[in-house]
C-alpha positions in Angstrom: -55.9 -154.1 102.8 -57.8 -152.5 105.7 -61.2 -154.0 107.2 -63.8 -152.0 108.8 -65.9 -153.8 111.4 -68.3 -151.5 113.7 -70.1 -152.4 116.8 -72.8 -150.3 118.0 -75.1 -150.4 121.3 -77.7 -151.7 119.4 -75.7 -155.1 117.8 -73.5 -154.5 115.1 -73.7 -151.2 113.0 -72.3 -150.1 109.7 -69.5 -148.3 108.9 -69.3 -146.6 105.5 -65.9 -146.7 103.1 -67.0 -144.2 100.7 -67.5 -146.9 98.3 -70.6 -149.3 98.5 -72.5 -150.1 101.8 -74.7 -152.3 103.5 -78.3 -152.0 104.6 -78.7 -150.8 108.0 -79.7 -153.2 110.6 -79.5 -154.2 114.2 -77.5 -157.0 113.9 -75.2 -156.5 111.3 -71.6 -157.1 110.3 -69.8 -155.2 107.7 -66.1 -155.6 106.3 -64.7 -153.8 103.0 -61.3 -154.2 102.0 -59.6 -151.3 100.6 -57.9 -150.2 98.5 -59.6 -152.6 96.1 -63.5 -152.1 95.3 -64.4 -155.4 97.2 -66.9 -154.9 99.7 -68.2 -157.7 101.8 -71.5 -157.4 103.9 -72.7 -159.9 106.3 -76.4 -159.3 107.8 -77.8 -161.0 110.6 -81.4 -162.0 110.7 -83.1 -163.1 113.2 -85.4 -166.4 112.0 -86.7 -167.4 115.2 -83.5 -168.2 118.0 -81.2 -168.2 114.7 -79.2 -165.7 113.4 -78.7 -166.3 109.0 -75.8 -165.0 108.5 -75.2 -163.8 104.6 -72.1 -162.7 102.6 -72.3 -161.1 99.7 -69.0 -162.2 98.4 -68.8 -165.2 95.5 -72.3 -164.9 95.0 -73.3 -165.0 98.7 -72.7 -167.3 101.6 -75.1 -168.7 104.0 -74.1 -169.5 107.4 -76.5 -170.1 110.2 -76.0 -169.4 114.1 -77.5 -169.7 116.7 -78.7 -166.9 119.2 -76.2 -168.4 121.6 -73.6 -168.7 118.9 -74.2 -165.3 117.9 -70.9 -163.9 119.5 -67.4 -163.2 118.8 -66.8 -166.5 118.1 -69.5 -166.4 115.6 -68.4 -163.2 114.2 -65.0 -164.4 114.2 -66.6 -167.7 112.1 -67.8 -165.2 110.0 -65.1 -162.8 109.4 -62.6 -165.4 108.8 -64.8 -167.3 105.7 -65.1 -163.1 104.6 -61.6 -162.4 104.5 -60.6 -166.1 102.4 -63.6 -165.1 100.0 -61.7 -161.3 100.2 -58.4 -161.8 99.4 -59.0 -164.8 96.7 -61.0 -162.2 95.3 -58.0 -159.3 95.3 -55.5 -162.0 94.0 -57.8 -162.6 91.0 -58.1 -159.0 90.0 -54.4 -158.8 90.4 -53.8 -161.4 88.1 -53.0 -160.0 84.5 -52.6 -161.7 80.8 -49.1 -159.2 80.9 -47.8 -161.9 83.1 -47.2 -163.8 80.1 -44.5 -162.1 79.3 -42.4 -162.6 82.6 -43.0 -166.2 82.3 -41.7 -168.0 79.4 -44.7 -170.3 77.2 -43.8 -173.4 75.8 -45.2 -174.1 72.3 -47.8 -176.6 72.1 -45.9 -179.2 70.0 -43.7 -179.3 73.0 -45.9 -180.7 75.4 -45.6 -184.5 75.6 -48.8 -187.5 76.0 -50.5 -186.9 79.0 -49.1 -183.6 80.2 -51.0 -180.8 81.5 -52.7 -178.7 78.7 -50.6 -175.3 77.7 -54.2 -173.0 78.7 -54.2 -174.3 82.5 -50.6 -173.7 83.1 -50.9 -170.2 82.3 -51.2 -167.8 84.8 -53.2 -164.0 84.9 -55.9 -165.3 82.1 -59.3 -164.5 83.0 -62.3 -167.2 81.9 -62.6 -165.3 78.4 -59.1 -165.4 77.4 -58.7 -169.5 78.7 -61.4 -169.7 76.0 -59.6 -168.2 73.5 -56.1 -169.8 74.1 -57.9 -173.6 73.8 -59.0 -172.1 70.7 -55.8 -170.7 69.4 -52.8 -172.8 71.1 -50.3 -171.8 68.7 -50.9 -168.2 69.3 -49.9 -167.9 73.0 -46.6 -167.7 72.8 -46.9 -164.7 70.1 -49.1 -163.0 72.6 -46.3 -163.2 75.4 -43.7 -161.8 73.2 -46.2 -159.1 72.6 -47.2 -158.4 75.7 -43.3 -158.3 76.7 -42.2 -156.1 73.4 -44.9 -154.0 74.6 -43.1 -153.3 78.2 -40.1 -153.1 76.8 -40.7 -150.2 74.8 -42.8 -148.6 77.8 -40.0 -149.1 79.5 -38.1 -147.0 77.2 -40.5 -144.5 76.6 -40.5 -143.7 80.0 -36.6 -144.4 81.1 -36.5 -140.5 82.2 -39.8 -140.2 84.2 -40.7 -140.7 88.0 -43.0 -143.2 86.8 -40.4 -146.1 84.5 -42.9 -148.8 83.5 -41.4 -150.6 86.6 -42.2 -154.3 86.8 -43.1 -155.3 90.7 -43.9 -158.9 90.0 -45.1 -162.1 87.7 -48.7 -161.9 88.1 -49.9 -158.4 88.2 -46.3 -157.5 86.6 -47.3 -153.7 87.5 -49.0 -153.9 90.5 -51.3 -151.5 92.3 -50.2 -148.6 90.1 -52.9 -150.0 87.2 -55.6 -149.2 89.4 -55.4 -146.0 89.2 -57.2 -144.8 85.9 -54.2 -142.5 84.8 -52.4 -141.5 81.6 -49.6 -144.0 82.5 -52.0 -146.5 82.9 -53.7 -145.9 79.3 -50.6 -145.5 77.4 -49.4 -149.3 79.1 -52.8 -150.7 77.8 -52.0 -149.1 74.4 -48.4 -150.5 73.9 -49.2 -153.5 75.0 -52.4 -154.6 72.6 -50.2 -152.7 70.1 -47.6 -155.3 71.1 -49.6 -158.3 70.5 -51.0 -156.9 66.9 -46.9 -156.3 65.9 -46.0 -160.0 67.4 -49.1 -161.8 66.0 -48.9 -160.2 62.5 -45.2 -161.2 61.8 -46.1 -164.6 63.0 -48.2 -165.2 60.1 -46.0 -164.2 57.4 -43.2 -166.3 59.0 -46.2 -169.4 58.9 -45.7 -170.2 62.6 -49.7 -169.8 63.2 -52.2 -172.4 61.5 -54.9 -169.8 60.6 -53.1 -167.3 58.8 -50.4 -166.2 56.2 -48.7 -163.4 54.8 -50.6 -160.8 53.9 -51.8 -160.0 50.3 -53.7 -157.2 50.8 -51.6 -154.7 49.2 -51.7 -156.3 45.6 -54.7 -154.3 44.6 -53.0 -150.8 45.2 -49.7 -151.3 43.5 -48.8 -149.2 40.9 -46.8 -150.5 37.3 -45.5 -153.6 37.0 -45.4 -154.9 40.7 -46.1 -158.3 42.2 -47.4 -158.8 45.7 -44.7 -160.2 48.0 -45.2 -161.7 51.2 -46.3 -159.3 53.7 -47.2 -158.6 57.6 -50.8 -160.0 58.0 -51.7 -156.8 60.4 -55.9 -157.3 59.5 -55.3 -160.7 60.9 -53.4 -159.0 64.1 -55.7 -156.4 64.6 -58.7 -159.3 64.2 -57.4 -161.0 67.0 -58.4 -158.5 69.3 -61.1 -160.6 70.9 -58.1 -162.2 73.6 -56.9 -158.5 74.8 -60.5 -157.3 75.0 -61.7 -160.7 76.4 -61.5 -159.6 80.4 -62.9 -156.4 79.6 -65.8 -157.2 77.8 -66.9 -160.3 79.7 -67.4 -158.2 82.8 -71.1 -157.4 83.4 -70.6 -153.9 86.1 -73.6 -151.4 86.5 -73.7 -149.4 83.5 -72.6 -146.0 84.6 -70.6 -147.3 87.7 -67.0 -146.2 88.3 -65.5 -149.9 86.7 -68.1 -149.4 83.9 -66.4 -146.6 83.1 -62.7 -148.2 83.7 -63.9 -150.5 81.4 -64.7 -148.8 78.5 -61.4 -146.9 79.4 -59.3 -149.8 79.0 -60.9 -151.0 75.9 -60.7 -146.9 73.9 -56.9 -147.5 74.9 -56.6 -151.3 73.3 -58.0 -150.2 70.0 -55.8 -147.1 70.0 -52.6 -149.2 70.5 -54.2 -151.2 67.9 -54.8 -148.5 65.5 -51.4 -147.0 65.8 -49.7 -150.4 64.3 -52.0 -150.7 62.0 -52.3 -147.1 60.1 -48.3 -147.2 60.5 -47.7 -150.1 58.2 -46.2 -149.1 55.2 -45.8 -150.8 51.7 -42.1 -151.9 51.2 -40.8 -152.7 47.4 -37.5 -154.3 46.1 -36.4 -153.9 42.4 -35.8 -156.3 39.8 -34.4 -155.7 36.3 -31.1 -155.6 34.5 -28.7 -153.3 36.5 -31.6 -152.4 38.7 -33.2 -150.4 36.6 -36.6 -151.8 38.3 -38.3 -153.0 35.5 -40.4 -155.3 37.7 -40.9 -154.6 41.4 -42.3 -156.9 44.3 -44.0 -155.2 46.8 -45.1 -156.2 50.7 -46.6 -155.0 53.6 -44.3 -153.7 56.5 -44.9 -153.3 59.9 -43.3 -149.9 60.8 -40.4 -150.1 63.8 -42.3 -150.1 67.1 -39.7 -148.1 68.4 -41.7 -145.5 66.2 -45.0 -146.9 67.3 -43.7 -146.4 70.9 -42.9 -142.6 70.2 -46.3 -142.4 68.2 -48.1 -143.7 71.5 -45.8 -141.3 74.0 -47.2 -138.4 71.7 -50.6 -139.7 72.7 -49.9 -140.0 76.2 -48.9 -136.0 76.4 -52.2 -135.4 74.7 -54.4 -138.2 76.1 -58.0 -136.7 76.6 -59.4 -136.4 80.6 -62.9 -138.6 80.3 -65.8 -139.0 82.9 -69.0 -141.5 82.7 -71.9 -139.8 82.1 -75.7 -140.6 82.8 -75.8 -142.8 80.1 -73.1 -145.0 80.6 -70.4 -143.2 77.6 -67.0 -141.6 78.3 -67.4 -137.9 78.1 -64.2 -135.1 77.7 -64.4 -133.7 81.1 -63.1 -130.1 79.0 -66.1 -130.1 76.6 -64.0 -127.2 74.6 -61.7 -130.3 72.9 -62.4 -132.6 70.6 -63.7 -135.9 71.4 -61.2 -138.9 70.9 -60.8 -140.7 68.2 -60.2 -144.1 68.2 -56.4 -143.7 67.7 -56.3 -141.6 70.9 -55.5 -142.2 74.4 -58.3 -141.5 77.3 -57.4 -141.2 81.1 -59.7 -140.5 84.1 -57.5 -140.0 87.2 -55.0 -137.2 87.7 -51.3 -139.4 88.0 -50.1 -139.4 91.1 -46.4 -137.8 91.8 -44.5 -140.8 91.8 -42.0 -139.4 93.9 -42.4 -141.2 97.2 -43.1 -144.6 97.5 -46.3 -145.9 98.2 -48.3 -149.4 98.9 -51.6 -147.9 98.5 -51.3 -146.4 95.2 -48.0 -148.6 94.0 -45.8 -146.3 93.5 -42.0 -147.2 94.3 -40.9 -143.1 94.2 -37.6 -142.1 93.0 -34.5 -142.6 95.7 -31.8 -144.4 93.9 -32.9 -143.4 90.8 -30.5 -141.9 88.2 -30.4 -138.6 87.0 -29.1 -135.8 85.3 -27.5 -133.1 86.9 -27.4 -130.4 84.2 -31.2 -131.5 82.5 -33.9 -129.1 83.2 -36.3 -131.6 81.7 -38.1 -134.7 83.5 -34.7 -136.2 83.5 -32.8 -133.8 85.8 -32.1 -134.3 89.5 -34.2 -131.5 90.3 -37.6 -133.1 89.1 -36.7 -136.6 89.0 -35.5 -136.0 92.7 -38.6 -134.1 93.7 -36.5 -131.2 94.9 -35.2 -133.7 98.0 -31.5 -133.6 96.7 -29.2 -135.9 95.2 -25.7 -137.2 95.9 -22.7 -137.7 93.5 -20.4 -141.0 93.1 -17.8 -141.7 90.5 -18.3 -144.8 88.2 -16.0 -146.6 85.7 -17.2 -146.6 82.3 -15.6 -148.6 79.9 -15.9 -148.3 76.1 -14.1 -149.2 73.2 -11.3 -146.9 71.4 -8.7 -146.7 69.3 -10.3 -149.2 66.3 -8.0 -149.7 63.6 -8.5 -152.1 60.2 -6.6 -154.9 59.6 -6.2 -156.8 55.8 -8.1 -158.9 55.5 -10.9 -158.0 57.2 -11.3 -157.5 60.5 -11.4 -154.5 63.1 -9.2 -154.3 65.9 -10.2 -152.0 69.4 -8.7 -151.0 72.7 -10.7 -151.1 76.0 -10.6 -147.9 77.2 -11.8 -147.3 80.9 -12.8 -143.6 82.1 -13.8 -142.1 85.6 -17.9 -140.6 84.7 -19.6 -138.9 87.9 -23.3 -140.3 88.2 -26.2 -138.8 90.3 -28.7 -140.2 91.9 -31.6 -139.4 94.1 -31.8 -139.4 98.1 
């Protein structure tokens, strides 16, 4: 976080960011705090032989000097109560409802008489999503395995990129990289909300959550002699959309501005992670009869392996559309020769960053160390996961097991066998 602060022969001047700005005048104080969109602007006006001074962080901030007061002690005053109202502000936006998933939830049941309530022990939830989890208790803890299924499989998805769904911490779990509006950062929205529909679906056919069941929905399309079984309640999952949406859609930004349009970003990537666990569901039957022959049949809804849902999503991400605001607020295709998105489609507005180095500004923790493979010509091999800087070689043991035989009655007996493997990884 940098601060710009400009003192000109007239009093105090502006200095311009690039992003937002202050209204000239002769006794003014300005201070932005990059790389976040937080700008702070403190104006002096003169009201007789005192100086009002106003920030326009937290809603504003009043704070009156006097004209002999009006120095660099008073500036100091100033810039001090600017940066506290600064930075609280950065560590809220860093906060994320992911974080539930690095921090383990107890269930509601478990709290004792008098304890602290489950919603203000949570961390990363924005005013929307407190709401909600008063509302829905029992479902908190099916969101953070959600959320955490979700970066587990981005995780795998991307095991052989620059960019490896890396966790940095427990609040903003990703850090600064989910700033930028990239494809990396869409498809982590996407498997994450598709996450939470997966974990809170299977809750309510297992009856862990009060205000739903299995699902029954496929009764009405079953063909012959077939009885509804219990099934994956995905309507209900993908209902519940309202506590992944929440922080986007309680924020109020200019329509048309640059977060407007991260906005609607974020939420076209929810409903497409959303989408892809739902139309994946397929019906699952089991047989009954004499000797099988399947005389009667019950049949359920099935949530497909979101190890397929992952793959679905990667496939999205290597085809995610490039979008831009336009003049009236909407996402439009930059390349107005595609096809618009569909809901079950990805949408990105930033180019991605290289990844390779590592950098505080835009998050990225580069590539030295990392694994790779020396004879891959894909994103995997040394020479593009090492950004052409080289690699160095080491020998490992790898141990495995060998040599199985079966034994009566019934078990299977194996060797440890150890083995020298070389390894490369990055400079």
């Amino acid at each position: 976080m940098s601060i710009g602060l400009l003192r000109t022969a007239g009093g105090l001047g502006q200095l311009s960011p690039g992003r937002g700005s202050c209204l000239n005048s002769p006794q003014s104080l300005s201070i932005w705090c990059f790389p976040n969109t937080v700008v702070v602007c403190a104006l002096g006006i003169r009201e007789k032989n005192t100086f009002k001074l106003r920030s326009s962080v937290q809603g504003g901030m009043d704070l009156r000097l006097t004209q002999g007061q009006f120095t660099m002690t008073g500036i100091h005053l100033l810039l001090a109560i600017a940066l506290i109202s600064c930075t609280s502000q950065l560590f809220v936006d860093s906060n994320s409802w992911w974080s539930l998933a690095m921090n383990p939830i107890q269930r509601p049941e478990m709290y004792i008489i008098g304890a602290q309530p489950l919603c203000s022990q949570l961390a990363g939830l924005s005013q929307g999503q407190r709401k909600l989890c008063q509302l829905y208790q029992d479902h908190m803890v099916y969101i953070g395995e959600g959320a955490k299924t979700g970066i587990k499989e981005c995780q795998f998805q991307f095991r052989q990129r620059r960019w490896n769904c890396s966790t940095v911490d427990n609040t903003s779990v990703f850090g600064r990289v989910m700033q930028i509006s990239s494809r990396e950062t869409a498809f982590t929205y996407a498997v994450s909300a598709a996450g939470v529909v997966n974990a809170i679906s299977r809750a309510c056919r297992e009856g862990e959550l009060s205000t739903c069941g299995c699902s029954r929905a496929v009764l009405k399309d079953l063909p012959g002699l077939a009885v509804g079984g219990c099934g994956d309640n995905v309507d209900y999952g993908c209902r519940r959309q309202e506590f992944v949406d929440a922080r986007e859609r309680e924020k109020n930004y200019p329509k048309g501005s640059e977060e407007h349009a991260r906005t609607l970003m974020n939420l076209q990537n929810n409903e497409a992670g959303r989408q892809a666990v739902y139309n994946m569901a397929n019906v699952a039957c089991k047989c009954h009869g004499v000797s099988g022959s399947c005389s009667l049949k019950t049949c359920w809804l099935q949530l497909a392996d979101f190890r397929k849902v992952g793959e679905f999503l990667k496939e999205k991400y290597d085809s995610a559309a490039a979008m831009r605001i336009n003049r009236k607020g909407k996402l439009e295709l930059v390349n107005q020769r595609f096809n618009p998105p569909t809901p079950e489609d990805l949408a990105y507005m930033d180019q991605s960053p290289d990844y390779c180095l590592r950098n505080e500004s835009t998050g990225s923790l580069g590539t030295e160390g990392r694994l790779c493979n020396k004879t891959s010509e894909g994103m995997d091999g040394c020479e593009l996961m090492c950004c052409g800087r080289g690699y160095d070689q080491f020998k490992t043991y790898q141990y495995e097991r060998c040599h199985c035989k079966f034994h009566w009655c019934c078990y299977v007996k194996c060797k440890r066998c150890t083995q020298i493997v070389d390894q490369f990884v990055c400079k």
